[in-house]
gemmi code that builds the backbone of each chain (N, CA, C; Angstrom):
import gemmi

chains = {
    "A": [
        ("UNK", (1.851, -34.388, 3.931), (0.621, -34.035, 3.225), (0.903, -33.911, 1.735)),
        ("UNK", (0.313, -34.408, 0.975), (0.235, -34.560, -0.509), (-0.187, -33.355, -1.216)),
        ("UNK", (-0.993, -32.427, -0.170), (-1.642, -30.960, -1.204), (-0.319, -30.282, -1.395)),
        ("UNK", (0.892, -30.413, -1.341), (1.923, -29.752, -1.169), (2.345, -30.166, -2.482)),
        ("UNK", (2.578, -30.866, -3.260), (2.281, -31.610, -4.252), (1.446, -31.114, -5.436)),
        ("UNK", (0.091, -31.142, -4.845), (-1.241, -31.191, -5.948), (-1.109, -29.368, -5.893)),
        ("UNK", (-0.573, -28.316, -5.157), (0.205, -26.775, -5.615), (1.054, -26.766, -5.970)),
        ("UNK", (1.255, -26.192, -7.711), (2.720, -25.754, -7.740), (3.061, -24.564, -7.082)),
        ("UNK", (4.229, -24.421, -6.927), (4.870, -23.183, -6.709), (4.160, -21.603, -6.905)),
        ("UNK", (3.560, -21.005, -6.641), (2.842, -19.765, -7.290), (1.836, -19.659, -7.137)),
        ("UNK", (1.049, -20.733, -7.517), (-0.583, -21.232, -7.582), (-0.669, -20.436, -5.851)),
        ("UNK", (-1.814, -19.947, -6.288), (-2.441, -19.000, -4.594), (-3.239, -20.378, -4.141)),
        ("UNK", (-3.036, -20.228, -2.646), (-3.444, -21.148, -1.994), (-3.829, -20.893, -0.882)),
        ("UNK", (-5.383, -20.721, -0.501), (-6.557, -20.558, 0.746), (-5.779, -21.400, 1.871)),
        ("UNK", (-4.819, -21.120, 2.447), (-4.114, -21.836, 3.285), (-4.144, -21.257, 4.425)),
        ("UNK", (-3.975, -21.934, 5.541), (-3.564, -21.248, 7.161), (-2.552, -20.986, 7.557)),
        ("UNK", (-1.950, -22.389, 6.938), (-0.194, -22.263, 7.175), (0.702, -21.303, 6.568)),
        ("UNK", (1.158, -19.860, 7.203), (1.639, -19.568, 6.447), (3.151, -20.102, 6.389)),
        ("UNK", (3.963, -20.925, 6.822), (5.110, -21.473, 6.265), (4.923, -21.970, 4.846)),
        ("UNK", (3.805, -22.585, 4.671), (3.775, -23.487, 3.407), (3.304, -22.349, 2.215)),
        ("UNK", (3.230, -21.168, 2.310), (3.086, -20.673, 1.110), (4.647, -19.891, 0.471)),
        ("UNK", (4.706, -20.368, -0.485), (6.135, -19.463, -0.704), (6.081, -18.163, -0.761)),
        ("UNK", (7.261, -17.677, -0.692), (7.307, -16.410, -0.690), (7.313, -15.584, -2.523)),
        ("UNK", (6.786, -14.390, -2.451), (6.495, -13.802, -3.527), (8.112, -13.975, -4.640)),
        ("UNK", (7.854, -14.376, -5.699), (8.989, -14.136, -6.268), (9.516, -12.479, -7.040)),
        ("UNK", (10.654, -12.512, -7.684), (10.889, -11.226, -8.055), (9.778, -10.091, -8.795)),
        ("UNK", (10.045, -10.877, -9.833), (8.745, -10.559, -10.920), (7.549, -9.861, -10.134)),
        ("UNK", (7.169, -10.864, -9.538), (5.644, -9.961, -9.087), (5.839, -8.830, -8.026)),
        ("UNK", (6.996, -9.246, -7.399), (7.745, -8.318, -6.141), (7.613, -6.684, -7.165)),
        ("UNK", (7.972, -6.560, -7.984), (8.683, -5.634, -9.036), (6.869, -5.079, -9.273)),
        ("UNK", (5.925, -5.912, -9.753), (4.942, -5.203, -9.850), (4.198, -4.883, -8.978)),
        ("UNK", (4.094, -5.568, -8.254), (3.302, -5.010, -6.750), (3.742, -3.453, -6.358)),
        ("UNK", (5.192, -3.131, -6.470), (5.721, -2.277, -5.968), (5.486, -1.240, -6.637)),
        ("UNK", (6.153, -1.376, -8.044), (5.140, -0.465, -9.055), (3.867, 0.366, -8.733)),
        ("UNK", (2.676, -0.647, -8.805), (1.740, 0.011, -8.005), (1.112, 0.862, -6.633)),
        ("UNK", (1.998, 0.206, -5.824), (2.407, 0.656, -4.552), (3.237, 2.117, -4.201)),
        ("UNK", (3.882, 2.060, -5.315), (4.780, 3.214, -4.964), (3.878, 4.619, -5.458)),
        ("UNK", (2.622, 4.317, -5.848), (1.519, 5.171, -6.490), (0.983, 5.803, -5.076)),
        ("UNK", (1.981, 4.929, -3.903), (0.830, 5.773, -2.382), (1.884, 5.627, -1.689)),
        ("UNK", (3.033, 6.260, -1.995), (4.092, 6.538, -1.468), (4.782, 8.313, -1.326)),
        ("UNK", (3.220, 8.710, -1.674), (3.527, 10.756, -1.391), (2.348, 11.048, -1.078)),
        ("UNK", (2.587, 11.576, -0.390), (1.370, 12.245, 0.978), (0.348, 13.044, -0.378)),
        ("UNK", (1.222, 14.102, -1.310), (0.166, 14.642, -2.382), (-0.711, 13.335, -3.183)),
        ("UNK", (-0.351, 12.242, -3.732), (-1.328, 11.540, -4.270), (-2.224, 10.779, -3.461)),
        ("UNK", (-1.508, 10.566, -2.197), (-2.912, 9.865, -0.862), (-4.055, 10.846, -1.456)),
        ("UNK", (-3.642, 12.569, -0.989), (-4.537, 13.731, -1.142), (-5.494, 13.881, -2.243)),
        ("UNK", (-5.036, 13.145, -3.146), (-5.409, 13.559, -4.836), (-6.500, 12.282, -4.538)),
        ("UNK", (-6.100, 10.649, -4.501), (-6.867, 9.901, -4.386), (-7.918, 10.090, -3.289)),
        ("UNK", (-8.075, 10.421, -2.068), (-8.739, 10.950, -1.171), (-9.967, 11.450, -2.055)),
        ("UNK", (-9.270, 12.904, -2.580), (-10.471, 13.819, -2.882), (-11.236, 13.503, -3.998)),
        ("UNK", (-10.191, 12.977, -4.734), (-11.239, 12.229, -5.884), (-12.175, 11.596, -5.911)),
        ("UNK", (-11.882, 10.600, -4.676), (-12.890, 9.518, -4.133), (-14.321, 10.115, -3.409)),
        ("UNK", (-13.531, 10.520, -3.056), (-15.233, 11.899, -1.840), (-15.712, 12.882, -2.400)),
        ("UNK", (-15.247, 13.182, -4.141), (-15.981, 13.830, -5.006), (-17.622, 13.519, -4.987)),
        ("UNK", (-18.525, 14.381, -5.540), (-19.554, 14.449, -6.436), (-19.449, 13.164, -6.769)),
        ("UNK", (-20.634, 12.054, -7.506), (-20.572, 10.870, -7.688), (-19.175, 10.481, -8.107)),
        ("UNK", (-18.394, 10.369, -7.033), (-17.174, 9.613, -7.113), (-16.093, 10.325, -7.900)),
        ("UNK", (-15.982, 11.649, -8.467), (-15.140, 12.022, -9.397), (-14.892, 13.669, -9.026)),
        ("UNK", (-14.040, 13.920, -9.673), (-13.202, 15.212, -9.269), (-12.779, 15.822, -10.494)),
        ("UNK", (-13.029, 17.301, -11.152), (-12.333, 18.102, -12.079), (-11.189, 18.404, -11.649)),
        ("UNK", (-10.021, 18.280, -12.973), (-8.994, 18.676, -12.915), (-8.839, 20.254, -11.894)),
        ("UNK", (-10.048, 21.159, -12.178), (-9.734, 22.230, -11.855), (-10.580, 22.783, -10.459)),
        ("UNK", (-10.792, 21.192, -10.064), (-10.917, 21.277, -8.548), (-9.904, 20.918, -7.255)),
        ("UNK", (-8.938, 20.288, -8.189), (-7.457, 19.729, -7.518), (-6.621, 20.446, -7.394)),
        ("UNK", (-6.297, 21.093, -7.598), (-5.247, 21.918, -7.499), (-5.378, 23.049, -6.421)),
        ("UNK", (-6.244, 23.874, -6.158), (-6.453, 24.489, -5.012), (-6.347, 23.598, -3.094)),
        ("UNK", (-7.096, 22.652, -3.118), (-6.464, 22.106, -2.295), (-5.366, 21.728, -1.320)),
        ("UNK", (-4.935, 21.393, -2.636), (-3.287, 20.746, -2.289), (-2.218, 21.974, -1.997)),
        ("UNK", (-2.424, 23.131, -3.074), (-1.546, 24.433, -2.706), (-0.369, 23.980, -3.370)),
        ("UNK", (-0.692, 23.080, -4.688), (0.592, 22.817, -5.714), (0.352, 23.476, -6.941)),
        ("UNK", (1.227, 23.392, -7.638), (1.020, 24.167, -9.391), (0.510, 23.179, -9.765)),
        ("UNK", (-0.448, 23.610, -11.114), (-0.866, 22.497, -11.903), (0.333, 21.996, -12.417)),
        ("UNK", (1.387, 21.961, -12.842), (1.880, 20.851, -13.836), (2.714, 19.517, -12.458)),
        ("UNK", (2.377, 20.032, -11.239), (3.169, 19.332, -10.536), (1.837, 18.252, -9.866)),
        ("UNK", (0.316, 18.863, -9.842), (-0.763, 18.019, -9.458), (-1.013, 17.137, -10.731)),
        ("UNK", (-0.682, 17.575, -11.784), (-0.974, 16.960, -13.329), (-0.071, 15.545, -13.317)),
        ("UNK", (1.835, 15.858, -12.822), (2.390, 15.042, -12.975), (1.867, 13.512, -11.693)),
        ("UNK", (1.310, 14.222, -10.425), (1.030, 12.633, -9.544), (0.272, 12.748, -10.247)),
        ("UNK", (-1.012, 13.038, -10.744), (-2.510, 12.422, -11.399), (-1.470, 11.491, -12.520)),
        ("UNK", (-0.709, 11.696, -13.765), (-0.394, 10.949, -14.194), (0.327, 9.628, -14.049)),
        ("UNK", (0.856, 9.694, -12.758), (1.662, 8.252, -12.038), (0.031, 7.950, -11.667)),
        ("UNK", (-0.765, 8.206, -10.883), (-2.166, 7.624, -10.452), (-2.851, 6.898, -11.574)),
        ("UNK", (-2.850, 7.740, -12.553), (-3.363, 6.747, -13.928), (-2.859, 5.810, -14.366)),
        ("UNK", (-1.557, 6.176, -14.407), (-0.304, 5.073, -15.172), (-0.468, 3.893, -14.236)),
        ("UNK", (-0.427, 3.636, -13.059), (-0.705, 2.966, -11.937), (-2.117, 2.403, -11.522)),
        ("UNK", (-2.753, 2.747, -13.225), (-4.068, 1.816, -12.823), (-4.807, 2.159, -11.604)),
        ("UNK", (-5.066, 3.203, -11.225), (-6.004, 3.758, -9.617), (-6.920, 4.610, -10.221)),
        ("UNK", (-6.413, 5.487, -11.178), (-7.730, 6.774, -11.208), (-7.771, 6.499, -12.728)),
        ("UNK", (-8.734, 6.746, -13.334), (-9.168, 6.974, -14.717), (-9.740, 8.663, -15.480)),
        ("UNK", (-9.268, 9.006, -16.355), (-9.078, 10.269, -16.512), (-10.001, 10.304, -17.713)),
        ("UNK", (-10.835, 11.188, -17.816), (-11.999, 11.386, -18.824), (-12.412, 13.167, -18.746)),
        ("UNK", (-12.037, 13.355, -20.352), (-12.276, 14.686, -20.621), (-13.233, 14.871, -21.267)),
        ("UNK", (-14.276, 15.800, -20.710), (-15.592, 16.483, -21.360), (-15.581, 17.601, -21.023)),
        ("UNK", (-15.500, 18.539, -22.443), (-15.376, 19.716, -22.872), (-14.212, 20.619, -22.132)),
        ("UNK", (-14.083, 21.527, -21.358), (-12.721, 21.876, -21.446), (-11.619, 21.708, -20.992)),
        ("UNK", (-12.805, 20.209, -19.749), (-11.940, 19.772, -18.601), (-11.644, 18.324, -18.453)),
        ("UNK", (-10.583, 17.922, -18.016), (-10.742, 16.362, -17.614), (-11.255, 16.294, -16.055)),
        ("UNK", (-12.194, 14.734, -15.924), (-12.019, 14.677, -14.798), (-11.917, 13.054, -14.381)),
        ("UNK", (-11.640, 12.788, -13.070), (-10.619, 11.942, -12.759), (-11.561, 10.919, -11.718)),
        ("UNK", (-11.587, 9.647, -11.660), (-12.450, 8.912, -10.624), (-11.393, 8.012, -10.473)),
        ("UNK", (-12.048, 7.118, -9.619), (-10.924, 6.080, -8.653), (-11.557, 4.328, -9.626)),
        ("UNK", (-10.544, 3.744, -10.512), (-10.865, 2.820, -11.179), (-11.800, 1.982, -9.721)),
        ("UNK", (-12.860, 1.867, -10.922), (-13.539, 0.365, -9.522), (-12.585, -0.659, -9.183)),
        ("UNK", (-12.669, -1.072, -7.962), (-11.646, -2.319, -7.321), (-10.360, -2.222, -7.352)),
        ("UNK", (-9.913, -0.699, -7.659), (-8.243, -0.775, -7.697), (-7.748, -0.600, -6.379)),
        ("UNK", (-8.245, 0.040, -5.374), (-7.983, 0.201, -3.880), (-7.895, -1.154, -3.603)),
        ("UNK", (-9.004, -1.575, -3.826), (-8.825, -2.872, -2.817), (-7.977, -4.091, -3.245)),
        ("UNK", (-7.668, -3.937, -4.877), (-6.425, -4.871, -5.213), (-5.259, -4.533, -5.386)),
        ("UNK", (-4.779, -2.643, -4.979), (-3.893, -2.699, -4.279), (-3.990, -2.704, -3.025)),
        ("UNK", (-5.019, -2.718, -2.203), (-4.324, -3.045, -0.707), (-4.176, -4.848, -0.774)),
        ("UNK", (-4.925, -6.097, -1.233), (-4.701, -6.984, -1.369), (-3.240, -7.678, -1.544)),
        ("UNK", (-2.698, -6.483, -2.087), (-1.051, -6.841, -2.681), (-0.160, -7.075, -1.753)),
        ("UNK", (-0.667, -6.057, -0.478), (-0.414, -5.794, 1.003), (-0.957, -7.413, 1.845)),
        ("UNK", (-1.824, -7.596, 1.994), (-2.757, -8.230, 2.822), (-1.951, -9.959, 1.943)),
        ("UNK", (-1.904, -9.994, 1.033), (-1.320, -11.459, 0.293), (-0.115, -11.633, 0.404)),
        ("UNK", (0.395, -10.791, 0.888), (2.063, -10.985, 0.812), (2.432, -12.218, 1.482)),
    ],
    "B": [
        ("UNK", (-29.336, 17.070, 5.880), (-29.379, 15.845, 6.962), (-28.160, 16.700, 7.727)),
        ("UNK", (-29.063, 16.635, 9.262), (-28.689, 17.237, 10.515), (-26.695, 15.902, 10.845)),
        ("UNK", (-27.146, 15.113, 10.297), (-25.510, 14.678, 10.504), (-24.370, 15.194, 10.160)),
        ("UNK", (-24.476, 16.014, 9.266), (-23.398, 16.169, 8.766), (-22.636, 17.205, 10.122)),
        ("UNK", (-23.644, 17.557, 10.792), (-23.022, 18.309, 11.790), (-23.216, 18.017, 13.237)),
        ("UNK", (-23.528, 16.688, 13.431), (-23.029, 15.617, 14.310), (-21.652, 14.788, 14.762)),
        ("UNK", (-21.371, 15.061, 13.185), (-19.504, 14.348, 12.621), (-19.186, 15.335, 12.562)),
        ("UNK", (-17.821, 15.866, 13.172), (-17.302, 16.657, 13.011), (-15.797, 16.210, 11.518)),
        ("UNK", (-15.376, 17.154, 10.792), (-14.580, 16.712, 9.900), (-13.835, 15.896, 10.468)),
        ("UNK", (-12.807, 14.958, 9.928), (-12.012, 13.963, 10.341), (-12.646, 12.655, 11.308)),
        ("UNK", (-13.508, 12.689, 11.777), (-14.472, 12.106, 12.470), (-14.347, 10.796, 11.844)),
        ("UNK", (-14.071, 9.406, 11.948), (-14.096, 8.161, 11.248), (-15.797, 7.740, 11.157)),
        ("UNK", (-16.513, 8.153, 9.892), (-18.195, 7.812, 9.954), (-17.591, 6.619, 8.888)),
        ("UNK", (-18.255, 5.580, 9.640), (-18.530, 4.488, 8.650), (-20.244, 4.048, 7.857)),
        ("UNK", (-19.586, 5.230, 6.266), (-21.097, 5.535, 5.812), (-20.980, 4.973, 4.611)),
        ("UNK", (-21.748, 4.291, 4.037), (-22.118, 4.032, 2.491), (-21.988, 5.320, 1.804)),
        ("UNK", (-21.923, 6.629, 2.046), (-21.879, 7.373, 0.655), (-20.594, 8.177, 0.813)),
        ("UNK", (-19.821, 7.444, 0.061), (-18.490, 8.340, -0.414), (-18.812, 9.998, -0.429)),
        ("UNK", (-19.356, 10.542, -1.191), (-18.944, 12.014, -1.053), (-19.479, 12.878, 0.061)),
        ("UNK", (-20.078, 11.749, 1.149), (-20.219, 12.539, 2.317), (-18.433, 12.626, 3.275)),
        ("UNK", (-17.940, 11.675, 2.925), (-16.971, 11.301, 3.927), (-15.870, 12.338, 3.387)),
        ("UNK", (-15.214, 12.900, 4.052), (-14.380, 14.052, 4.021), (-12.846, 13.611, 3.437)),
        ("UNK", (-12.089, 14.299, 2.654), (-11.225, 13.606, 2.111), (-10.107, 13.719, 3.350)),
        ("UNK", (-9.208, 13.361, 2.930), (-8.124, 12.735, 3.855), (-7.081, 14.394, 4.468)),
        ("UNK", (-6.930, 14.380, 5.527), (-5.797, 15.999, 5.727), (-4.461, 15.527, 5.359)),
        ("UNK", (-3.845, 17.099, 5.673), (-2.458, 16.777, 4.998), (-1.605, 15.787, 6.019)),
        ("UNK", (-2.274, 16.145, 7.343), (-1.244, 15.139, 8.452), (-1.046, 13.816, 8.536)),
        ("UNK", (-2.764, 12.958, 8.074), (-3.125, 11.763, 8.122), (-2.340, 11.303, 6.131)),
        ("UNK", (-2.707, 12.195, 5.099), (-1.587, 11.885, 4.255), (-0.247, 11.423, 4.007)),
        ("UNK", (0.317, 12.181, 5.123), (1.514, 11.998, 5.334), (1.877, 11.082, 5.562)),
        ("UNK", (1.228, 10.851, 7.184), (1.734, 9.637, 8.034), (1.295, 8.416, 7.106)),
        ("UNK", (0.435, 8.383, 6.187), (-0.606, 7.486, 5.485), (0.610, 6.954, 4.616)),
        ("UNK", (1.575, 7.830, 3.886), (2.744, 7.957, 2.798), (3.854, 7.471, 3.764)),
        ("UNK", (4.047, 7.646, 4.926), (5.421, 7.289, 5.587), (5.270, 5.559, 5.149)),
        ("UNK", (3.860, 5.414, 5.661), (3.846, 3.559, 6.001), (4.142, 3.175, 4.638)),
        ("UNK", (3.441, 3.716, 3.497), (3.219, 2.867, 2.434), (4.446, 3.083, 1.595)),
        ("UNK", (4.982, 3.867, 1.839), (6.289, 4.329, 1.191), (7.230, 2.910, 1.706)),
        ("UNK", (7.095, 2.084, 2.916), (8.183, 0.836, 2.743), (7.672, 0.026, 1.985)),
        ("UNK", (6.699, -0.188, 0.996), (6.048, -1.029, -0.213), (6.661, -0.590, -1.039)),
        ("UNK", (7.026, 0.690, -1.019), (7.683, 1.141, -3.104), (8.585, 0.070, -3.443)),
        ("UNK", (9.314, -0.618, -2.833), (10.535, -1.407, -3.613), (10.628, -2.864, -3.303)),
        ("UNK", (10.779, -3.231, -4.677), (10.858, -4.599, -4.569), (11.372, -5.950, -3.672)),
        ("UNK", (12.363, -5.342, -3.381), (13.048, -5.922, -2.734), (12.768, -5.819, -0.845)),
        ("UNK", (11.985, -4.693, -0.792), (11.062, -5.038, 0.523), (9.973, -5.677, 0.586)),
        ("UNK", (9.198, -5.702, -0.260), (8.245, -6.434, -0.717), (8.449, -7.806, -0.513)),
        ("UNK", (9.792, -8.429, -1.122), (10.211, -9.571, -0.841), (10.827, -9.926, 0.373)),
        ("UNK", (11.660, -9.111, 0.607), (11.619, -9.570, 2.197), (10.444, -9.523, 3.170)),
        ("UNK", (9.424, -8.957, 2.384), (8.376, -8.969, 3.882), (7.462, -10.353, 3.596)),
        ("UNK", (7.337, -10.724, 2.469), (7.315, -12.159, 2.277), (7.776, -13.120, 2.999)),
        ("UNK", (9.551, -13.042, 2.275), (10.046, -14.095, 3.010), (9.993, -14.051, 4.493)),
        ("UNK", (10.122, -13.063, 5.283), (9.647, -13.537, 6.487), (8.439, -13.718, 6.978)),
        ("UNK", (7.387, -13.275, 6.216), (5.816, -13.654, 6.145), (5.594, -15.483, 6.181)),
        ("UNK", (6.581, -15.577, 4.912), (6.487, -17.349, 4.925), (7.596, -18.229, 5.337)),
        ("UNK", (8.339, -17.264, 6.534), (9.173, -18.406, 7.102), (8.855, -19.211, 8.119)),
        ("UNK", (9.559, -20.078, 8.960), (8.842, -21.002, 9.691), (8.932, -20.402, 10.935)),
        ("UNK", (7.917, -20.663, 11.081), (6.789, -19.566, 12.606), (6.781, -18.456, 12.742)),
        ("UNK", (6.515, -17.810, 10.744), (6.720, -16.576, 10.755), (7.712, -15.548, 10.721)),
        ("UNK", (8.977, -16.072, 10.995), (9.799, -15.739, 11.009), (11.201, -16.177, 10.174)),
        ("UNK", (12.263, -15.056, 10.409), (13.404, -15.288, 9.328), (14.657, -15.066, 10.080)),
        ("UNK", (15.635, -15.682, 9.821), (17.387, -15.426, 10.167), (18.081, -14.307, 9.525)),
        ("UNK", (18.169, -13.380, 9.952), (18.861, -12.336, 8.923), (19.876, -12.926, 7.588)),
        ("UNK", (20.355, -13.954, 8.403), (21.522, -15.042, 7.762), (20.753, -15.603, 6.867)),
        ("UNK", (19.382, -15.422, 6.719), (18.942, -16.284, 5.551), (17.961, -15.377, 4.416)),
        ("UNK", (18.413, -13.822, 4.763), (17.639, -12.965, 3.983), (18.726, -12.326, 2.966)),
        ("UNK", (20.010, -12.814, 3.282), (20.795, -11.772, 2.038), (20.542, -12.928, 0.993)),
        ("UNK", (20.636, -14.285, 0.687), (20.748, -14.701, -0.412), (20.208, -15.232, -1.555)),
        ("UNK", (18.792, -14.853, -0.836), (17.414, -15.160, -2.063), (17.549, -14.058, -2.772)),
        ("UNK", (17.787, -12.546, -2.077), (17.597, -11.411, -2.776), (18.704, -10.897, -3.928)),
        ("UNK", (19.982, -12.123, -3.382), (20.938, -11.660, -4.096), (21.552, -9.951, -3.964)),
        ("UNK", (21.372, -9.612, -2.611), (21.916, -8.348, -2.493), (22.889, -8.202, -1.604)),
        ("UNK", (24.182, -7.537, -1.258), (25.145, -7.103, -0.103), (24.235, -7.246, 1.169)),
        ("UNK", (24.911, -7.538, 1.902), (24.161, -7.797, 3.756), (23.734, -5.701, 4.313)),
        ("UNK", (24.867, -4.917, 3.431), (24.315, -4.082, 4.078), (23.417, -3.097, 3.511)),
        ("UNK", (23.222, -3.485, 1.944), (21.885, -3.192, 1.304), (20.197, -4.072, 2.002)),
        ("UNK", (20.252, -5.031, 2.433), (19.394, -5.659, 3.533), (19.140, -4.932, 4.366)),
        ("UNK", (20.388, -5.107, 4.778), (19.957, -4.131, 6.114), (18.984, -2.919, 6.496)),
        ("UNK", (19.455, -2.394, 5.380), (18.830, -1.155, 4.993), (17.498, -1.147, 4.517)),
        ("UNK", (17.198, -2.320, 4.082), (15.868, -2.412, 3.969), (15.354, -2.819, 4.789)),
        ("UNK", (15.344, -3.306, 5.692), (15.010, -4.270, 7.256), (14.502, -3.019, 8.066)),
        ("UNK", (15.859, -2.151, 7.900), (15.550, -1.336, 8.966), (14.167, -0.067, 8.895)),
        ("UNK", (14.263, 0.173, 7.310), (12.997, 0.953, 7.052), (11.685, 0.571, 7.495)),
        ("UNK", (11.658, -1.324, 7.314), (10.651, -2.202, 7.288), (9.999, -2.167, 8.812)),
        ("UNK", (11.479, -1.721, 9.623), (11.225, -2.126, 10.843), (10.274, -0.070, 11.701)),
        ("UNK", (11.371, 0.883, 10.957), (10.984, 1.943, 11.442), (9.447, 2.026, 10.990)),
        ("UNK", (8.625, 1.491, 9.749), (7.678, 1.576, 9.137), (6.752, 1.269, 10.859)),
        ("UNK", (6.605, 0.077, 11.390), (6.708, -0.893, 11.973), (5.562, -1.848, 11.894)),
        ("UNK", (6.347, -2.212, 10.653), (5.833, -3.424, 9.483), (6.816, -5.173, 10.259)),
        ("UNK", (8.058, -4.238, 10.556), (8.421, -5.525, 10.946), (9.191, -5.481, 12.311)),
        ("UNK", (9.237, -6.811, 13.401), (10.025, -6.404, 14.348), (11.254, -7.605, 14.402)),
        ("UNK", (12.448, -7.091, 15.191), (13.404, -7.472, 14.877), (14.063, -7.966, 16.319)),
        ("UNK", (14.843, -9.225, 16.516), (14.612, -9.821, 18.002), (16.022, -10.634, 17.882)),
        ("UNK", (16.915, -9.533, 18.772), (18.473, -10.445, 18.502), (18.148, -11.973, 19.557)),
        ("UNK", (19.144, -13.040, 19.119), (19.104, -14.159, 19.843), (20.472, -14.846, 19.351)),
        ("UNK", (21.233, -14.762, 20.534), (22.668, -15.144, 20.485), (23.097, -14.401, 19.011)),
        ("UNK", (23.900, -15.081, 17.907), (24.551, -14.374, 17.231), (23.369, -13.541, 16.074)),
        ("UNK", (22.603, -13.830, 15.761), (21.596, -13.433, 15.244), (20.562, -13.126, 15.179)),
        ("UNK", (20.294, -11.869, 14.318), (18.440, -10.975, 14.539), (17.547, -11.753, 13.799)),
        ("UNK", (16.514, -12.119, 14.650), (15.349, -12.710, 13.693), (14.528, -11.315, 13.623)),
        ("UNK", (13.529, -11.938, 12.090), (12.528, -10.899, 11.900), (11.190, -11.573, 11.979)),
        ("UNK", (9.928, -10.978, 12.064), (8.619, -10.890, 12.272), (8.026, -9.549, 11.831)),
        ("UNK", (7.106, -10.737, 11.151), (5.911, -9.407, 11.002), (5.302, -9.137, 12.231)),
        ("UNK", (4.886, -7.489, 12.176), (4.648, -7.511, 13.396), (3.151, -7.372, 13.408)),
        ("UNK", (2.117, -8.214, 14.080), (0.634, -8.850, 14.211), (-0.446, -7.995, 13.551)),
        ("UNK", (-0.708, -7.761, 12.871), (-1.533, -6.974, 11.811), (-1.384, -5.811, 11.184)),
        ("UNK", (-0.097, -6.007, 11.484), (0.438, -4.616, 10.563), (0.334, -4.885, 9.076)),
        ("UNK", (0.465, -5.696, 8.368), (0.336, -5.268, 7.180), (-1.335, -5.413, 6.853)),
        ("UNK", (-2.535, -5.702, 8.003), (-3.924, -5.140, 7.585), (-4.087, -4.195, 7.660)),
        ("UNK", (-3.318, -3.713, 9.092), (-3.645, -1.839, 9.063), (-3.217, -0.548, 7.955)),
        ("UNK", (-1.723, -1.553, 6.987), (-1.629, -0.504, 5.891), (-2.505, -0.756, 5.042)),
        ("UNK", (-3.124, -2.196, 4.451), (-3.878, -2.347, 3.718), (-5.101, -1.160, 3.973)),
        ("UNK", (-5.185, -1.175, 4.850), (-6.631, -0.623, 5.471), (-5.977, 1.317, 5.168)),
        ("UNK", (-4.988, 1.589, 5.130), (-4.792, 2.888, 4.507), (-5.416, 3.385, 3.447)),
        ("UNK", (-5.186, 2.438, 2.471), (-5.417, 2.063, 1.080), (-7.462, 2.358, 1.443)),
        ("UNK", (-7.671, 1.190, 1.447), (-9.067, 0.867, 1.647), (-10.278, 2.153, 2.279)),
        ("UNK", (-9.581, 2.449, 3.167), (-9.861, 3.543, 3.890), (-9.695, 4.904, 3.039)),
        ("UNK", (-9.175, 5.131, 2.350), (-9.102, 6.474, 1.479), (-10.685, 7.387, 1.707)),
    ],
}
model = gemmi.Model(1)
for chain_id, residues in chains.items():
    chain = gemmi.Chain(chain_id)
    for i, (resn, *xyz) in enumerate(residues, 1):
        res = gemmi.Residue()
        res.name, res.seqid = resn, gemmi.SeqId(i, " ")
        for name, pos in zip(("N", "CA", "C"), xyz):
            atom = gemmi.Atom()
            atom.name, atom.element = name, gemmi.Element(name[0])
            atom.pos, atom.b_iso = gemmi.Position(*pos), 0.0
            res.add_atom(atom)
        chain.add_residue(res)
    model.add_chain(chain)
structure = gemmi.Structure()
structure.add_model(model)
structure.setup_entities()
């Protein structure tokens, strides 16, 4: 077959076969994981959870922390891997920040999963 | 609305409004973090590839140390997480273990993700 050909290497490809798709190279291996490793502690599942099933979609800083039964600087530090990691977005009005789940980041990190 | 006490918490309601749906417990966190925790590293990532896109799905252990460029018993070690996850299964035949993904496991972690 010639479409083997008309794909380079990388190019995503709506295929059945999965023999014929290569396998992920380093590089992206390295970022996928990155992101991934953002749902690799039971406290930020918790954090993303509640954020998500907030009030229209969002959660005060100073509604997180009771929950979980952690100190703030230790719920502060996963919220900051969650941000850094492109999942939650952090927006402060007046004395508080509060935190929502970026649109479409769930589902293009679970995609990362599901494309492998 | 008399539902809310129809569903009992933890109850799987498949509802259009996020802040009805109850956030996630610490148990289902956990177990939620065991799975996704074999995604943090790159180098599993790539092996779950390469045997994602080997032929009929499958891989030669003999042919997973040298794409990654790692010791056979740094592999290993990742195999075996992959396998306790049970992301992947592992099937001796004469001198060597083949691997497989094992049949929708990596939708059901996706679906961790998704599911939040």
């Amino acid at each position: 077959m010639d479409t083997a050909l008309a794909f380079p290497a990388g190019e995503d490809q709506l295929c059945c076969a999965p023999s014929e798709r290569p396998a992920i190279d380093a590089a992206h291996a390295t970022s996928a994981a990155q992101v991934l490793k953002a749902f690799a502690d039971p406290n930020r599942i918790r954090l993303l959870s509640i954020v998500k099933a907030g009030d229209g979609g969002e959660a005060c800083v100073c509604d997180l922390t009771e929950p979980l039964d952690l100190g703030q600087p230790t719920v502060s530090h996963h919220l900051k891997i969650l941000v850094d990691a492109g999942l939650l977005k952090r927006e402060k009005r007046g004395t508080w920040a509060y935190y929502s789940v970026v649109p479409g980041a769930l589902e293009r990190a679970a995609a990362l999963i599901t494309n492998l």
